[in-house]
TORKOL-4160 file (C-alpha; in steps of 0.2 Angstrom, whole numbers, padded with zeros to 4 digits, m for minus):
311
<pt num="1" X="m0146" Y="m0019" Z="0133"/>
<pt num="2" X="m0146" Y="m0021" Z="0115"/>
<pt num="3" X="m0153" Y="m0009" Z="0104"/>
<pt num="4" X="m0168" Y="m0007" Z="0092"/>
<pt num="5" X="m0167" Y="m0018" Z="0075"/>
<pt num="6" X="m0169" Y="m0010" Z="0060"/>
<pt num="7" X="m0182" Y="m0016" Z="0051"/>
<pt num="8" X="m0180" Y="m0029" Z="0041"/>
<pt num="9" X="m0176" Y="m0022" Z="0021"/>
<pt num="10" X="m0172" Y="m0005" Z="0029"/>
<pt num="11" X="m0153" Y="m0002" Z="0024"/>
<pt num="12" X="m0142" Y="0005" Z="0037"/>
<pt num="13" X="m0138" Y="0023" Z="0035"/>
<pt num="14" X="m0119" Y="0026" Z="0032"/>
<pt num="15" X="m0110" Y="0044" Z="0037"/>
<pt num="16" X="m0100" Y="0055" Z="0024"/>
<pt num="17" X="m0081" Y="0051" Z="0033"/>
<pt num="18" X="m0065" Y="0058" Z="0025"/>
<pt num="19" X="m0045" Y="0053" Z="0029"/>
<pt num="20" X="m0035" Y="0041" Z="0032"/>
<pt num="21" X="m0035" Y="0025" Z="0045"/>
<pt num="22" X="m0017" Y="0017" Z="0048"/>
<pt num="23" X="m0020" Y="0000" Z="0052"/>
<pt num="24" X="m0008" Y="m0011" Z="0055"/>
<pt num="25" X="m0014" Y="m0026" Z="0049"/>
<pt num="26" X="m0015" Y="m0042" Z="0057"/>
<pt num="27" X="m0009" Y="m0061" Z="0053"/>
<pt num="28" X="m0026" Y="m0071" Z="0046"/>
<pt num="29" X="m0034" Y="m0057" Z="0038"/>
<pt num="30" X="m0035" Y="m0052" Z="0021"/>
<pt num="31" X="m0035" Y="m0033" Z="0015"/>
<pt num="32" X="m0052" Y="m0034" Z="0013"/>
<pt num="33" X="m0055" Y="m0041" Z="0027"/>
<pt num="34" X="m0047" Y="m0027" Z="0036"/>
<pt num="35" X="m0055" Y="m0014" Z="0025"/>
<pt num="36" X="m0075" Y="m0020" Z="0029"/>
<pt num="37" X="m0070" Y="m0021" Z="0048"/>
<pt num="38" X="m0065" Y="m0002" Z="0048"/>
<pt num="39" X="m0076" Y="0003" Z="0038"/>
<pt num="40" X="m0092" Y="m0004" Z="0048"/>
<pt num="41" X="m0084" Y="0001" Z="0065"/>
<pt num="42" X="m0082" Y="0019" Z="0058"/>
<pt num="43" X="m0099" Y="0020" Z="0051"/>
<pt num="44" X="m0093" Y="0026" Z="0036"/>
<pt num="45" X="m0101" Y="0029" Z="0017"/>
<pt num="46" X="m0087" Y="0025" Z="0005"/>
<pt num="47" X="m0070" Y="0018" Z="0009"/>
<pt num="48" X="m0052" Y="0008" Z="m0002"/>
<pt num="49" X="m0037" Y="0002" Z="0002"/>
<pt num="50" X="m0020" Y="0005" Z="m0006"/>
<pt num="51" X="m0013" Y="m0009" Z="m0012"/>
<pt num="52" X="m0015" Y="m0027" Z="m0003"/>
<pt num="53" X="m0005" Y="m0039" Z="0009"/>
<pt num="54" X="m0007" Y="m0057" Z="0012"/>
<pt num="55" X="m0017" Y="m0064" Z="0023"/>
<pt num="56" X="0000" Y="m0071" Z="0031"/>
<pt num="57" X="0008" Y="m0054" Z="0031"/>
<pt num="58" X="0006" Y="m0039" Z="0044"/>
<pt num="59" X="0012" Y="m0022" Z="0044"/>
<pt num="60" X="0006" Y="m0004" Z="0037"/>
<pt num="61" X="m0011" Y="m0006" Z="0025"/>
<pt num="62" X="m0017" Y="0014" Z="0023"/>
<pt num="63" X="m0034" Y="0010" Z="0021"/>
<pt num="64" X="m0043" Y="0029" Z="0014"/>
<pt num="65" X="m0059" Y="0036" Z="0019"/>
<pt num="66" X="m0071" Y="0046" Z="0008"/>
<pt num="67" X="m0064" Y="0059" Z="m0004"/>
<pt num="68" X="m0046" Y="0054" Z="0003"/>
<pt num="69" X="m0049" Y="0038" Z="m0009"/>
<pt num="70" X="m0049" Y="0049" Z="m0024"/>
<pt num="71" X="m0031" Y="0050" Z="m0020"/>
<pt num="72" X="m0027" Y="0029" Z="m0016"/>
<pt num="73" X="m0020" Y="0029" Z="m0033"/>
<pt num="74" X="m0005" Y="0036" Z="m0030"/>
<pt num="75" X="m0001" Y="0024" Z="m0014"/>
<pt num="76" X="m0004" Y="0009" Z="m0027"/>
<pt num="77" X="0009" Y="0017" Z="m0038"/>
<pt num="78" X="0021" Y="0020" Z="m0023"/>
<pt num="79" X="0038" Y="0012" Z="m0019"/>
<pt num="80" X="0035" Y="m0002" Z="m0004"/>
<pt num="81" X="0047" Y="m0007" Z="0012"/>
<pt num="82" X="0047" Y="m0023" Z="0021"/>
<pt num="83" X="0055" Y="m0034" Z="0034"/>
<pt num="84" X="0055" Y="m0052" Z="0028"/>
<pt num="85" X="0060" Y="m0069" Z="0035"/>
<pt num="86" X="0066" Y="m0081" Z="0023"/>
<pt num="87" X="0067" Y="m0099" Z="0027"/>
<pt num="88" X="0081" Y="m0107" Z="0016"/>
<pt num="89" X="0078" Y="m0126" Z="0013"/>
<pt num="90" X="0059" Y="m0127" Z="0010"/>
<pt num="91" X="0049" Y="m0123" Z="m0005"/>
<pt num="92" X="0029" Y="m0122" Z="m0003"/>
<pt num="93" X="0016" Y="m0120" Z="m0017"/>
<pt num="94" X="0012" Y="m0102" Z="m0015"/>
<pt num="95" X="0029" Y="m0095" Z="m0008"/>
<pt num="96" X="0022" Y="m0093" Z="0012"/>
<pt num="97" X="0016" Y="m0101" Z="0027"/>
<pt num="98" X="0001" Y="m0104" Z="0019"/>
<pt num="99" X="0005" Y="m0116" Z="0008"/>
<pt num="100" X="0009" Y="m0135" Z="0006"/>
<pt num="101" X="0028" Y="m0139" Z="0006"/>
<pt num="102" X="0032" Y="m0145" Z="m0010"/>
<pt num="103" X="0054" Y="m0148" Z="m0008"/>
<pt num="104" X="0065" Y="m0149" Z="0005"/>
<pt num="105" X="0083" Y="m0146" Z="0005"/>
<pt num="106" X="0098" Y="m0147" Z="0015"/>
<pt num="107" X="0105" Y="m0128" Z="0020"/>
<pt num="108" X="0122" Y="m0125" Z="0020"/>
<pt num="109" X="0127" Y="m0108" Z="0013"/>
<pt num="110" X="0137" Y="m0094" Z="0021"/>
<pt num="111" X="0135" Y="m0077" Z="0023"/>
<pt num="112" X="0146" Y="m0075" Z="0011"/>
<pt num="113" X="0136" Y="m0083" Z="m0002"/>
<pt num="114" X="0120" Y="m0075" Z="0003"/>
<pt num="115" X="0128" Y="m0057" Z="0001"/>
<pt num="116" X="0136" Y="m0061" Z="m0017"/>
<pt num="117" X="0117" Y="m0069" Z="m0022"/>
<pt num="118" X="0108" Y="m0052" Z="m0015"/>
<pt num="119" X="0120" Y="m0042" Z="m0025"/>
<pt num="120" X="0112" Y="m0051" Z="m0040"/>
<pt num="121" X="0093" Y="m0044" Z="m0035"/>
<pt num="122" X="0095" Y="m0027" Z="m0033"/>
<pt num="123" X="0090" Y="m0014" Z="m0045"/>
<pt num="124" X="0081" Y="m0016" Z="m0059"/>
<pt num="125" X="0075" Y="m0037" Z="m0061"/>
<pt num="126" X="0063" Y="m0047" Z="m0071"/>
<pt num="127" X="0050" Y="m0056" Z="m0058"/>
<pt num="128" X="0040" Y="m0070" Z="m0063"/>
<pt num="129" X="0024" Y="m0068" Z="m0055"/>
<pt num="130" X="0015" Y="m0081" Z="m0044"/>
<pt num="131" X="0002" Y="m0094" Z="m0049"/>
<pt num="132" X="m0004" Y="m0087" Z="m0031"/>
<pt num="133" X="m0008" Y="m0070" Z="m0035"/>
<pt num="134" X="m0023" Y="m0058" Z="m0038"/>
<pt num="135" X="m0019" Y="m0054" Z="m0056"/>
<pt num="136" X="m0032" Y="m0060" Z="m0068"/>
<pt num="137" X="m0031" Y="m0072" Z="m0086"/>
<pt num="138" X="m0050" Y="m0074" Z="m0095"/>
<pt num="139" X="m0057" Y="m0064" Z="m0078"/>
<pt num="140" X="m0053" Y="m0074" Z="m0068"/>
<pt num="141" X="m0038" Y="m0072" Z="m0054"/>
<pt num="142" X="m0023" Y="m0084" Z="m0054"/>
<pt num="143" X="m0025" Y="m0091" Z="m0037"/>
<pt num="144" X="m0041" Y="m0100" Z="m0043"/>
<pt num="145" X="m0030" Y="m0108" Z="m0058"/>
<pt num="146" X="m0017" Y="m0113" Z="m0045"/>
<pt num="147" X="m0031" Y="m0122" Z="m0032"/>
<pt num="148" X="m0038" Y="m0132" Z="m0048"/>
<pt num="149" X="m0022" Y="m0138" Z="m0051"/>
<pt num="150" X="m0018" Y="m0127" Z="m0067"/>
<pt num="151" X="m0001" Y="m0118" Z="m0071"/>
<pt num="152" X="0001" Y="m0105" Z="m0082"/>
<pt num="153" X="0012" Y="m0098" Z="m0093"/>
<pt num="154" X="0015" Y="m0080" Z="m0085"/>
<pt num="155" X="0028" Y="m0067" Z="m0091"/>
<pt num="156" X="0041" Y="m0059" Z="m0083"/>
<pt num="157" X="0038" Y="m0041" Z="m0078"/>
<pt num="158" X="0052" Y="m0028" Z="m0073"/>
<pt num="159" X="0052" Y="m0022" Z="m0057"/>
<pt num="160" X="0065" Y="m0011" Z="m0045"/>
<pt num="161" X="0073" Y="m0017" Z="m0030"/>
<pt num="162" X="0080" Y="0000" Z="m0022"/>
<pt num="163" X="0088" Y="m0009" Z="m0008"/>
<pt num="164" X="0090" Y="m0026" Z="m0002"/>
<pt num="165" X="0099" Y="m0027" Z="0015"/>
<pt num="166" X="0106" Y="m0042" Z="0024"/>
<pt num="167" X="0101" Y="m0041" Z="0042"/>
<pt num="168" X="0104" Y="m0057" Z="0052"/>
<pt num="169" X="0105" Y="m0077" Z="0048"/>
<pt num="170" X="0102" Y="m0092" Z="0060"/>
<pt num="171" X="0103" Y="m0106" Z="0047"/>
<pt num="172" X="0089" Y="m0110" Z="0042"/>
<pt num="173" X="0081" Y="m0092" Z="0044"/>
<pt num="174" X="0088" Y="m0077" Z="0034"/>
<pt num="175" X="0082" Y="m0060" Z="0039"/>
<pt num="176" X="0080" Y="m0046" Z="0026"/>
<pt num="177" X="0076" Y="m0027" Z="0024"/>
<pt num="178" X="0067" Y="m0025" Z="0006"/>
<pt num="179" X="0063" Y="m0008" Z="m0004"/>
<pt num="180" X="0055" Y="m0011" Z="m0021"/>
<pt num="181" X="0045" Y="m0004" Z="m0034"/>
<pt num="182" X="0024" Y="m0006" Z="m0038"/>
<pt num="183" X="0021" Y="m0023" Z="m0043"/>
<pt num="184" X="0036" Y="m0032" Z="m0034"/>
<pt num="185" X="0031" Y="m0049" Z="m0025"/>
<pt num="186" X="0041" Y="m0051" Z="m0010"/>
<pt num="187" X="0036" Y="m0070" Z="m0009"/>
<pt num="188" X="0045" Y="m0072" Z="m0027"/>
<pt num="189" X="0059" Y="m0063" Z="m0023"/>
<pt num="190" X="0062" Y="m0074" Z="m0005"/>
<pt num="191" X="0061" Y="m0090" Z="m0018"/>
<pt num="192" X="0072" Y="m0084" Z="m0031"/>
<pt num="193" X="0085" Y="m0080" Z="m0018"/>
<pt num="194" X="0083" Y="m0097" Z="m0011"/>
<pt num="195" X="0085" Y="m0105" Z="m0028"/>
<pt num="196" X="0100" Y="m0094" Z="m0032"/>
<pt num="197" X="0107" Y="m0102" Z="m0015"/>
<pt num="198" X="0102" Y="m0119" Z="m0021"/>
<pt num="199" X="0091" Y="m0124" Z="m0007"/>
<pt num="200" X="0074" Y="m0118" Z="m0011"/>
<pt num="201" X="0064" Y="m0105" Z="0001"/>
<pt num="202" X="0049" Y="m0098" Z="0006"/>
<pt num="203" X="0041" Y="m0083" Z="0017"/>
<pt num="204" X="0043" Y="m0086" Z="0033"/>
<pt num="205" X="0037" Y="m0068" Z="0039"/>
<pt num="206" X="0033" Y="m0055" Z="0031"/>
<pt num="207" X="0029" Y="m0036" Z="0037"/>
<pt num="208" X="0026" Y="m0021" Z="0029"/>
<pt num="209" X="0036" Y="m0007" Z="0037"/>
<pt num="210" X="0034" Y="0008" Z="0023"/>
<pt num="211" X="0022" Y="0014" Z="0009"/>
<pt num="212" X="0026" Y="0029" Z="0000"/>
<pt num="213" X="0030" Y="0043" Z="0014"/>
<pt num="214" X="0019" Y="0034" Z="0027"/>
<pt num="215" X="0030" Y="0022" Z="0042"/>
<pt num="216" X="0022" Y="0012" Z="0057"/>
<pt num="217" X="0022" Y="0027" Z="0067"/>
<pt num="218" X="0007" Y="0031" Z="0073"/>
<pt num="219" X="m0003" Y="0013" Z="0066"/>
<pt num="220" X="m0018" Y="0007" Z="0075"/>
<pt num="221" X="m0021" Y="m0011" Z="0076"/>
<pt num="222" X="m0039" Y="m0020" Z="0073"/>
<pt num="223" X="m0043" Y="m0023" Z="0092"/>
<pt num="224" X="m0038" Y="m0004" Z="0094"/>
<pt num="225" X="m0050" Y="0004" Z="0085"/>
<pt num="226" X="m0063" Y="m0007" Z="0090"/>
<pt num="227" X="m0062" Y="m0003" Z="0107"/>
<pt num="228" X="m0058" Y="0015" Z="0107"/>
<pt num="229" X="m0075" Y="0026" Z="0112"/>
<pt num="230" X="m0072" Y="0040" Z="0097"/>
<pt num="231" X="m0062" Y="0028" Z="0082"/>
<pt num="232" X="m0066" Y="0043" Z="0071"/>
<pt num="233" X="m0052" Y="0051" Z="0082"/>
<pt num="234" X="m0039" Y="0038" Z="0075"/>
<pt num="235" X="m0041" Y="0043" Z="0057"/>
<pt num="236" X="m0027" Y="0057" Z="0050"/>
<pt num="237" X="m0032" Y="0069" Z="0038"/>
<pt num="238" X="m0034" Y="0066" Z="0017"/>
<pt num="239" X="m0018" Y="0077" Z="0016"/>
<pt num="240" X="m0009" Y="0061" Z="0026"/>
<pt num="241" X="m0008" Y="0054" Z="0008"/>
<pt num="242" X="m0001" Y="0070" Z="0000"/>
<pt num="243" X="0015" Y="0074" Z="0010"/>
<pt num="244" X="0027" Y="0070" Z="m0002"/>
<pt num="245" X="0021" Y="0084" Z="m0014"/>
<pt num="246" X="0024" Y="0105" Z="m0012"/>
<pt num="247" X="0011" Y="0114" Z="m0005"/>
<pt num="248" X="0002" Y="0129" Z="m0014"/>
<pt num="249" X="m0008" Y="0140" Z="m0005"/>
<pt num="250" X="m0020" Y="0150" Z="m0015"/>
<pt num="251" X="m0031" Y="0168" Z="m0010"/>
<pt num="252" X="m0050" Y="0165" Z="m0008"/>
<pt num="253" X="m0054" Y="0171" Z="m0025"/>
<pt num="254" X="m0040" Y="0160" Z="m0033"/>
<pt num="255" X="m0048" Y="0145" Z="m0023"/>
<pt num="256" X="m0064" Y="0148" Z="m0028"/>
<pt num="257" X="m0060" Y="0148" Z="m0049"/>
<pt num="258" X="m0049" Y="0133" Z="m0044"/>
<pt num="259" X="m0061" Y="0124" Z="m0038"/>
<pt num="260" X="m0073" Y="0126" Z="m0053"/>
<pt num="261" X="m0061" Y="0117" Z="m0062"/>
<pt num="262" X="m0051" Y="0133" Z="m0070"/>
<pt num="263" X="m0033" Y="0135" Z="m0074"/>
<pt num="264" X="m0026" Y="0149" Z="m0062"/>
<pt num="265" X="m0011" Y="0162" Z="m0065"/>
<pt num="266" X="m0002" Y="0162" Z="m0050"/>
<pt num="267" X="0003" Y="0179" Z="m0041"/>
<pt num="268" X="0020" Y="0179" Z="m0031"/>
<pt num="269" X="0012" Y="0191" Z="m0019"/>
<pt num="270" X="m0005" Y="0178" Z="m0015"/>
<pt num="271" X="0005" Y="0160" Z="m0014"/>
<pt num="272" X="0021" Y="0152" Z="m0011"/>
<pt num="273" X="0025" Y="0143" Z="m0028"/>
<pt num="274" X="0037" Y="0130" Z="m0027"/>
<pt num="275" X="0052" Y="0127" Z="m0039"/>
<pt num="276" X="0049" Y="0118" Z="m0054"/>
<pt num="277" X="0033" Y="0110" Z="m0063"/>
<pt num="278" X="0024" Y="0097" Z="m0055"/>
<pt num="279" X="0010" Y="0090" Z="m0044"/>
<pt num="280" X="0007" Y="0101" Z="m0030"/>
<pt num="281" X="m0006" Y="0100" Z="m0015"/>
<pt num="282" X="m0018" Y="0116" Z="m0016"/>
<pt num="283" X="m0026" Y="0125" Z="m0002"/>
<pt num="284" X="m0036" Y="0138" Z="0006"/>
<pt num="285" X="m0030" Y="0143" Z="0023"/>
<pt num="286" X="m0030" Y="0125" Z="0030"/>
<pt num="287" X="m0040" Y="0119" Z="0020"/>
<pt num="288" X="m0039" Y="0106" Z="0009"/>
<pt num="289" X="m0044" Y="0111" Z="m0009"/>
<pt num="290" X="m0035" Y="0095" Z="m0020"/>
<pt num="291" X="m0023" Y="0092" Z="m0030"/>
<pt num="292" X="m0016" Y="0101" Z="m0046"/>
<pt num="293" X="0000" Y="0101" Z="m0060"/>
<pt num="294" X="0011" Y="0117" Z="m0058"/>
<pt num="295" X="0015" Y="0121" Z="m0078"/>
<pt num="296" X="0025" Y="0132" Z="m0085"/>
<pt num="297" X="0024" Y="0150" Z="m0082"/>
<pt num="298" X="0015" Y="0147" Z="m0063"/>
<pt num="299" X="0000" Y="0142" Z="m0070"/>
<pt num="300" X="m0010" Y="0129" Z="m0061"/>
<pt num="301" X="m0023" Y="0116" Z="m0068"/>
<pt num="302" X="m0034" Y="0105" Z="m0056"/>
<pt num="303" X="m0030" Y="0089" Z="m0055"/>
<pt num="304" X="m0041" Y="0080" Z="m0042"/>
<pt num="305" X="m0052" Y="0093" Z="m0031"/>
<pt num="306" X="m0061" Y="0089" Z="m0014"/>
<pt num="307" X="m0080" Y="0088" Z="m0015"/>
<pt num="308" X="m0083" Y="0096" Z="0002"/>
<pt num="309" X="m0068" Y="0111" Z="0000"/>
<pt num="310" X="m0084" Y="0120" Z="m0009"/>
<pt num="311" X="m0095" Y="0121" Z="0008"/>
């Protein structure tokens, strides 16, 4: 039996949730799309995602919870890892599935000749970005230019491609492993190596297998967290976001002047410093307290604090 309606005008009341959901993003839905389904089956208050993939793509979307989105940021900023499937001989409008084929070419390149082009993409490359893309000119995004028939000039931007692996081709398919900088688009990169093979291409596939320090392992798919009875259970903790960075583990009196925003001498005796300046994650016994910057002489400044570390 269904339950009471709220009233109408009466907003529904959301709950103060905190961490960090692993979805593995299906085919058809956009990152927001994924983002307003969790969040209204978790109930919760405040919620962000790290960085988006195309409706047409699947794979690992972080999607961050309360006071873990103080810390999507450095996700955004974070190298990315794919699998893609190229499909040599067929150019669309927006580089994927989605779009309407625009050339076709006969395919007739070795392995060979795709290894010698791949060596040309890796490390540091100007990419061209899509008419199809997110990125704004006058406020508005370029995707709406693209549907009302308008191309842009657009300027190339550097990005990194760390490493650009060869990992099997059934003409016309060509399957690759791709880990690149903030800002690379994999649709761009699957054409340019198809135009660099003199065929043309397009995304065939594509899934995101790393963000950062987070893999596939333990993901949870759409369906799942909808039908599990606790999907508050699902979420892993706001330090899931952070693991990349040395811990510093501060005495209660040390945590309590951190967490008022004050620069802290650190004591050998009350925490384990790690080597070297730099962003560190801060706690008190377990908990959570933020994150800070190590400076010179162990002395810590707050960078980013936890709103409920002072309860």
């Amino acid at each position: 039996m269904a339950g009471p309606k709220r009233p109408p005008g009466l907003k529904r009341v959301r709950d103060l949730v905190d961490g960090v959901l692993l979805m593995d993003k299906p085919v058809g839905w956009s990152s927001n799309d994924a983002l307003i389904k969790s969040k209204r089956v978790l109930n919760a208050k405040k919620a962000g995602h790290t960085g988006t993939l195309d409706p047409f793509a699947t794979g690992l979307l972080p999607l961050c919870f309360g006071e873990a989105t103080k810390f999507s940021q450095d996700l955004l900023e974070a190298d990315k890892t794919y699998e893609t499937l190229v499909h040599l001989g067929v150019a669309t409008d927006t580089g994927d599935t989605e779009g309407a084929v625009i050339a076709t070419r006969d395919v007739d390149v070795t392995v060979e000749q795709i290894e010698a082009v791949l060596a040309q993409f890796r490390g540091p490359i100007l990419q061209t970005p899509p008419m199809y893309s997110a990125l704004k000119r006058d406020g508005k995004p370029l995707y709406e230019y693209a549907r009302a028939g308008i191309t842009l000039e657009r300027e190339a931007r550097p990005v990194t491609i760390h490493q650009l692996e060869f990992l099997s081709y059934e003409a016309p398919f060509l399957k690759l492993s791709v880990m690149c900088s903030k800002g690379t688009y994999i649709r761009v990169l699957g054409e340019d190596i198809g135009n660099a093979l003199g065929c043309g291409a397009h995304l065939n596939a594509l899934r995101r297998t790393r963000v950062g320090e987070l893999t596939l392992d333990g993901v949870i798919t759409l369906d799942e967290l909808t039908a599990h009875a606790e999907p508050l259970s699902l979420l892993a903790p706001v330090d899931a976001l952070l693991s990349s960075f040395p811990a510093v583990r501060l005495s209660e009196e040390l945590a309590r002047r951190f967490l008022h925003g004050q620069r802290i001498a650190l004591g050998k005796e009350e925490v384990v410093v790690p080597a070297g300046p730099g962003r560190v994650r801060v706690y008190h016994d377990a908990r959570l307290l933020g994150t800070g910057q190590l400076q010179e002489y162990s002395i810590l400044a707050p960078e980013r604090l936890i709103a409920t570390a002072h309860q």
